[in-house]
Legacy VTK file of the C-alpha trace (Angstrom):
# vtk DataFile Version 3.0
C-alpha trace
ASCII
DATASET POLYDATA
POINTS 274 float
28.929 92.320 43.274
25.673 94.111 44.704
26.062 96.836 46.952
26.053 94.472 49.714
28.706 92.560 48.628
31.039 95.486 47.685
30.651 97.074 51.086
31.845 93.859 52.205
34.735 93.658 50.113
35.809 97.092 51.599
35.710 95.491 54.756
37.841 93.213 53.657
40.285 95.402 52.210
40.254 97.335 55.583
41.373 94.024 57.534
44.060 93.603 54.943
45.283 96.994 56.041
44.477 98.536 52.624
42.653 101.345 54.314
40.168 102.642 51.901
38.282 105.200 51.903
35.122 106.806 53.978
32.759 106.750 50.882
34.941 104.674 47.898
31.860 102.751 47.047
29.815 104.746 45.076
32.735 105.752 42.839
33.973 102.162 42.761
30.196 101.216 41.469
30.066 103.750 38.864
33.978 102.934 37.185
32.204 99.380 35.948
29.557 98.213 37.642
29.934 94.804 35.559
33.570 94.987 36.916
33.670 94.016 39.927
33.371 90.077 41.586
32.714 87.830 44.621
33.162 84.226 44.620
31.035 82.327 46.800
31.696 78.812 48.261
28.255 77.139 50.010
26.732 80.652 49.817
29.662 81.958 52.025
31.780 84.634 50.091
35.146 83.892 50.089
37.130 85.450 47.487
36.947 89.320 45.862
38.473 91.275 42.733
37.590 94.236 40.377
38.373 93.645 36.416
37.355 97.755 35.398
37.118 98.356 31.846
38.150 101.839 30.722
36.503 101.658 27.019
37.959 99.404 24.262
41.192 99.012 24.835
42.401 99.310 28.647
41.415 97.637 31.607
42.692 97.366 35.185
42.745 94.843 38.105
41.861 95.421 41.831
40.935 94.650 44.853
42.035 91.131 44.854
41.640 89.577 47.774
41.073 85.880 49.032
39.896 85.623 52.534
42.570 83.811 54.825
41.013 81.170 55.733
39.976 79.823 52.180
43.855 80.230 50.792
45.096 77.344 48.615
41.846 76.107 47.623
41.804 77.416 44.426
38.844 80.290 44.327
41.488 82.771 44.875
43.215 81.585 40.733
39.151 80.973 39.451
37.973 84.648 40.328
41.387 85.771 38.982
40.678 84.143 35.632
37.120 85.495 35.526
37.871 88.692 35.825
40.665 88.375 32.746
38.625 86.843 30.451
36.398 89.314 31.315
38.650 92.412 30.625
39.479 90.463 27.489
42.268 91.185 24.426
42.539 95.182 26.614
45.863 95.888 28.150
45.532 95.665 31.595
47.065 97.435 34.742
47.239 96.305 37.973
49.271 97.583 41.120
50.625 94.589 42.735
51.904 93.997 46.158
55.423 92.487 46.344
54.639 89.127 47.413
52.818 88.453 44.611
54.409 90.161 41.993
55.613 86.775 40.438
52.580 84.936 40.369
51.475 88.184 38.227
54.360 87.255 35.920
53.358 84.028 35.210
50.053 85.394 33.977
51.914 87.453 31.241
52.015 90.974 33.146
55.861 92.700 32.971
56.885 95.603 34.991
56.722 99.157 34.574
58.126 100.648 37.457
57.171 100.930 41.039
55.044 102.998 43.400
55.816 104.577 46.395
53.489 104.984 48.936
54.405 108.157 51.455
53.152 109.333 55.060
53.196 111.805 57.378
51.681 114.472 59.354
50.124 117.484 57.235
51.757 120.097 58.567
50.766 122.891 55.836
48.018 125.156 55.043
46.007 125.837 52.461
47.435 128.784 50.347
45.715 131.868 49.714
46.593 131.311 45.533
43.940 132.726 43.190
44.516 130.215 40.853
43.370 127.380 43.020
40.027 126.509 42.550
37.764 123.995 44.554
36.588 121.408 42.293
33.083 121.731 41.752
30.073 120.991 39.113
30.884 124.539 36.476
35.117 122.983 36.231
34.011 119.261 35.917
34.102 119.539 32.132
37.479 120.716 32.275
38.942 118.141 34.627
37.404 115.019 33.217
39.670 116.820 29.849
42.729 117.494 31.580
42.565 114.101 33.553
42.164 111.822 30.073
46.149 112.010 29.542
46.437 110.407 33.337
43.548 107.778 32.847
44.576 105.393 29.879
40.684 105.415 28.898
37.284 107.154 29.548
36.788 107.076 33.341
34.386 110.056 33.539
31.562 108.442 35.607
34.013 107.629 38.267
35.373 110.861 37.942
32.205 112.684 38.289
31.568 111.456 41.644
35.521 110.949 43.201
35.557 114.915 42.460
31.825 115.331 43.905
32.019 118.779 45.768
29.412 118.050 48.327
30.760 115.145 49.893
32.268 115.927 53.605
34.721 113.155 53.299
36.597 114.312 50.171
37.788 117.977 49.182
39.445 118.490 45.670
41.402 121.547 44.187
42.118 122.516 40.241
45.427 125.125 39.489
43.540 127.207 37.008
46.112 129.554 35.090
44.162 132.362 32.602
41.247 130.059 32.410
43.229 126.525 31.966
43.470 123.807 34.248
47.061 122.594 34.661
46.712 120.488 37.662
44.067 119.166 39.994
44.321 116.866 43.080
41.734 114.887 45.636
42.072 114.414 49.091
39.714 111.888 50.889
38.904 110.426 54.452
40.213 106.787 55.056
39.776 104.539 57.868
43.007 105.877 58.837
44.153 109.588 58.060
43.813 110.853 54.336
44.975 109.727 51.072
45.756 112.326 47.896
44.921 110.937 45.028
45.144 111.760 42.279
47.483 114.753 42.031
48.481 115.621 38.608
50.145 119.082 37.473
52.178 120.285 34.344
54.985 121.493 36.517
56.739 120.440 40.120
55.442 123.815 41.225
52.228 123.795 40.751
52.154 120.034 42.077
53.626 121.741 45.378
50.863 124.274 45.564
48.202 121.680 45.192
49.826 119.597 47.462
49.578 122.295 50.396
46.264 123.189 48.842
45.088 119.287 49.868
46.864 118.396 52.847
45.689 122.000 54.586
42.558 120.271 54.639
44.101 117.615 57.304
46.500 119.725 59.303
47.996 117.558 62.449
46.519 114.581 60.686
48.407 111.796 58.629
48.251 112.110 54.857
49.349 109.315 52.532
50.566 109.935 49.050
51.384 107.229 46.225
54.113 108.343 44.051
54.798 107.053 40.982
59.230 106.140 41.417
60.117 106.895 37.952
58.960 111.204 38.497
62.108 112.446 40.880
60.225 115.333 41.829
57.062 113.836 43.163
59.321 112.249 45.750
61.092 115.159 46.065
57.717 117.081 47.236
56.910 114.265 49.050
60.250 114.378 51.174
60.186 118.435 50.991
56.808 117.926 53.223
58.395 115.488 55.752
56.466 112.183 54.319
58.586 108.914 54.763
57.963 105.587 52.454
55.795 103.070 54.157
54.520 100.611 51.731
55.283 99.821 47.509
53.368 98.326 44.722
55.142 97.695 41.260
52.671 98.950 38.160
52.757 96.118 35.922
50.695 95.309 32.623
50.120 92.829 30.138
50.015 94.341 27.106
51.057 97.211 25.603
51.713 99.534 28.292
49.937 102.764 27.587
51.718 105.597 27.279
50.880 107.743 30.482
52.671 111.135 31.257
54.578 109.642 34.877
56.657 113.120 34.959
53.113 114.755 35.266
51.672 112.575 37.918
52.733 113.624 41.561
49.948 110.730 42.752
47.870 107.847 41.630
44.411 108.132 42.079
44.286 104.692 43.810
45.848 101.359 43.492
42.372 99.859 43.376
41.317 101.506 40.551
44.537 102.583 38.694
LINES 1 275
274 0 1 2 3 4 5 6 7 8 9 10 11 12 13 14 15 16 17 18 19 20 21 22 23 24 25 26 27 28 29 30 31 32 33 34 35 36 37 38 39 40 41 42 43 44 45 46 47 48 49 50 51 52 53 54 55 56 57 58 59 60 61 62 63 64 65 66 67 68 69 70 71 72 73 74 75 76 77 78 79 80 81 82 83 84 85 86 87 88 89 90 91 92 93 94 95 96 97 98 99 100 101 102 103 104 105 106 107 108 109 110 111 112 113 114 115 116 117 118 119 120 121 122 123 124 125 126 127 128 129 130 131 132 133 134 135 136 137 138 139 140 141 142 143 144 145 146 147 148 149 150 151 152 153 154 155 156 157 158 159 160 161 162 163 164 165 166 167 168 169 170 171 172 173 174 175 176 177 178 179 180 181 182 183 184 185 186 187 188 189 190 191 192 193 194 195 196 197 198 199 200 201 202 203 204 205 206 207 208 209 210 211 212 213 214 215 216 217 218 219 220 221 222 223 224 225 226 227 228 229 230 231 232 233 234 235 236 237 238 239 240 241 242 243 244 245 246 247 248 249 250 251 252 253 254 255 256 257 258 259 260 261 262 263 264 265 266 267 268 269 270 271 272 273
């Protein structure tokens, strides 16, 4: 994709009620800029999907989308196979939507367990907690280390700029306990409301504080969280702050299915990505 095309395929994901976010394409770009794909029928594009390549060994599929009126024609299965072969022998993650969840079967993916995507109206504020710190450019070091156990490979480009402190759509907070980062979360501008993602944390507590940390950022206005099923107390928090299911993926892989820390993650970062 050129920037053109990815822009478009934002677009796209926006009609398909995926509602991304203000300014997801420069992180998007950076993840793998080899990654991501648009099929093209008579110089029309028709068909879209992100194969993103966390070093050697893990990869993950996204934004797959085939425009409606060019379903059953078969660009929708061609792009899909182009971006496998293109992710190669890696394990690879995707978040799949439930009517499709057995045509990712077929292809050799198995599930892991599902995700839980939560809304409601922010109705918290920001606490005055010393140990929350804004994410910024002197703590980046320490996130892109803490968020490694969450990632399943080396995402720090993307990272760099999903965390970037001077963007208006996006605020981020780290819980820094006597000089150690034990949780950090994002909280970003969509088309409609605000999504938190990611928000990881050692404990349910400190996942709570970030939590109020991020959605005081939105107060009156919807916030959307994607919670991982398996981790009890990320849907406790989310039911503690009066946000209701609306929407489920199921985490699936084929491959070995890397061994990520799900009682640690309170959010995924985004189903596009992983």
């Amino acid at each position: 994709m050129s920037e053109a095309d990815l822009k478009r395929a934002l677009s796209w994901a926006a009609e398909e009620g995926w509602n991304p976010g203000l300014d997801d394409l420069e992180p998007f770009r950076t993840a793998d800029p080899s990654g991501l794909f648009m099929a093209w029928n008579e110089g029309e594009p028709v068909a879209c999907i992100s194969g993103i390549r966390y070093g050697d060994d893990y990869g993950f599929i996204g934004f797959y989308i085939c425009r409606p009126e060019h379903r059953g024609k078969g660009y929708g299965i061609a792009i899909w196979k182009h971006a496998i072969a293109y992710l190669g022998a890696r394990t690879i993650g995707l978040d799949g939507v439930v009517d499709q969840q057995d045509n990712y079967r077929t292809s050799g993916f198995d599930l892991a367990h599902r995700n839980i995507r939560q809304s409601g109206i922010a109705m918290t504020d920001t606490p005055m907690d010393p140990r929350l710190s804004p994410l910024g450019q002197g703590i980046f070091p320490s996130i892109r280390d803490y968020d490694q156990d969450f990632s399943g490979g080396d995402r720090a480009g993307f990272l760099k700029l999903w965390c970037a402190p001077m963007v208006s759509s996006r605020r981020g907070f780290a819980f820094v306990d006597d000089g150690v980062v034990k949780g950090y979360g994002v909280i970003r501008q969509c088309d409609d409301g605000f999504k938190v993602g990611p928000l990881f944390a050692d404990t349910p507590e400190i996942a709570d504080t970030l939590f109020r940390a991020l959605a005081g950022q939105a107060k009156g206005q919807t916030v959307y969280l994607d919670t991982p099923e398996p981790n009890q107390a990320a849907l406790e928090l989310a039911e503690r702050h009066e946000l209701s299911p609306v929407f489920e993926t199921a985490r699936m892989y084929k491959g070995q299915a890397p061994d990520l820390p799900l009682e640690r993650t309170f959010g995924i970062t985004t189903f596009e990505l992983g």
